[in-house]
C-alpha positions as CSV (number, residue, x, y, z in Angstrom):
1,X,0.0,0.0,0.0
2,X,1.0,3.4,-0.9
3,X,1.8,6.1,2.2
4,X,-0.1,9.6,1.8
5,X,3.6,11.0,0.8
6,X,4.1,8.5,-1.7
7,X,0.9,9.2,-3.4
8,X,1.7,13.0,-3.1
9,X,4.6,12.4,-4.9
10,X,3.3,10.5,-7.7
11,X,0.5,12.7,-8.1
12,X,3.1,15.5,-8.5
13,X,5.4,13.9,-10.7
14,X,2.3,12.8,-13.5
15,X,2.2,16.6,-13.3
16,X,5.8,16.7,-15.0
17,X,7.3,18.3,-11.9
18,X,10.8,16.9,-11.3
19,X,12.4,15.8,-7.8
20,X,13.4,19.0,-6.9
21,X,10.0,21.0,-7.6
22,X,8.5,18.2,-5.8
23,X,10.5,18.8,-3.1
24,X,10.3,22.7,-2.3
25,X,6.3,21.9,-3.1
26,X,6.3,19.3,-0.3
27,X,9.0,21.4,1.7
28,X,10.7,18.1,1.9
29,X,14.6,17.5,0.5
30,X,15.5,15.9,-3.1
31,X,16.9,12.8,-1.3
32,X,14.0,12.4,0.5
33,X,12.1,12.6,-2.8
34,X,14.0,10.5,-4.5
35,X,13.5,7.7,-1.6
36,X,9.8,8.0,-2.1
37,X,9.9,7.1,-5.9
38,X,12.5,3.8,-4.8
39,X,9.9,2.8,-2.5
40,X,7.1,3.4,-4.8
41,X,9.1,1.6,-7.5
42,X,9.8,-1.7,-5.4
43,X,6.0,-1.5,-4.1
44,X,4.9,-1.8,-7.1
45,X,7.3,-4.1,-8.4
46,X,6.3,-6.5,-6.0
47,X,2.5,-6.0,-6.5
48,X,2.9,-7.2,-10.4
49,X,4.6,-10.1,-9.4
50,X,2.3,-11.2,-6.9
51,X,0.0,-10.5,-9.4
52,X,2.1,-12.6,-11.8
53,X,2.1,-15.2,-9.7
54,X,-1.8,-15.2,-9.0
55,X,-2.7,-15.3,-12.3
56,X,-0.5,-18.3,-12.6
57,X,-1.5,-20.3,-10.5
58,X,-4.9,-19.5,-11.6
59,X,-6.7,-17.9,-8.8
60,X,-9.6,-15.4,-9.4
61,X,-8.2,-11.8,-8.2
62,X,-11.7,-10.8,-7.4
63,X,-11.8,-12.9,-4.5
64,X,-9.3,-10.9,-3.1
65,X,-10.8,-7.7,-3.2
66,X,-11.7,-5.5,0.3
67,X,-15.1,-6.4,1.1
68,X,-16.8,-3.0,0.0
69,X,-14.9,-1.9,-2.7
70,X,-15.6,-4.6,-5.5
């Protein structure tokens, strides 16, 4: 799951900003921008391949889903 900051961040940079207009938006430092993204980018790395692996073995993602949100 994504933080709040993490979203934040993404949200920014589909906006075209880059790390360092993120940062002075967020009032946070480059480096901590740039640690966001990694941990997006390994979150969400690891989602697909669980997904990856669900669909592999078959299983119906649906079944999976928060009660309340399918």
């Amino acid at each position: 799951m994504l933080t709040e900051k993490e979203i934040e961040v993404l949200n920014l940079r589909k906006k075209g900003l880059k790390q360092i207009e993120i940062a002075k938006r967020l009032k946070i430092s480059q480096p901590a921008v740039s640690s966001f993204e990694n941990s997006i980018s390994r979150k969400i790395r690891s989602s697909i391949e669980i997904l990856e692996l669900v669909k592999k073995l078959g299983l119906d993602v649906s079944k999976f889903k928060k009660r309340g949100l399918s």
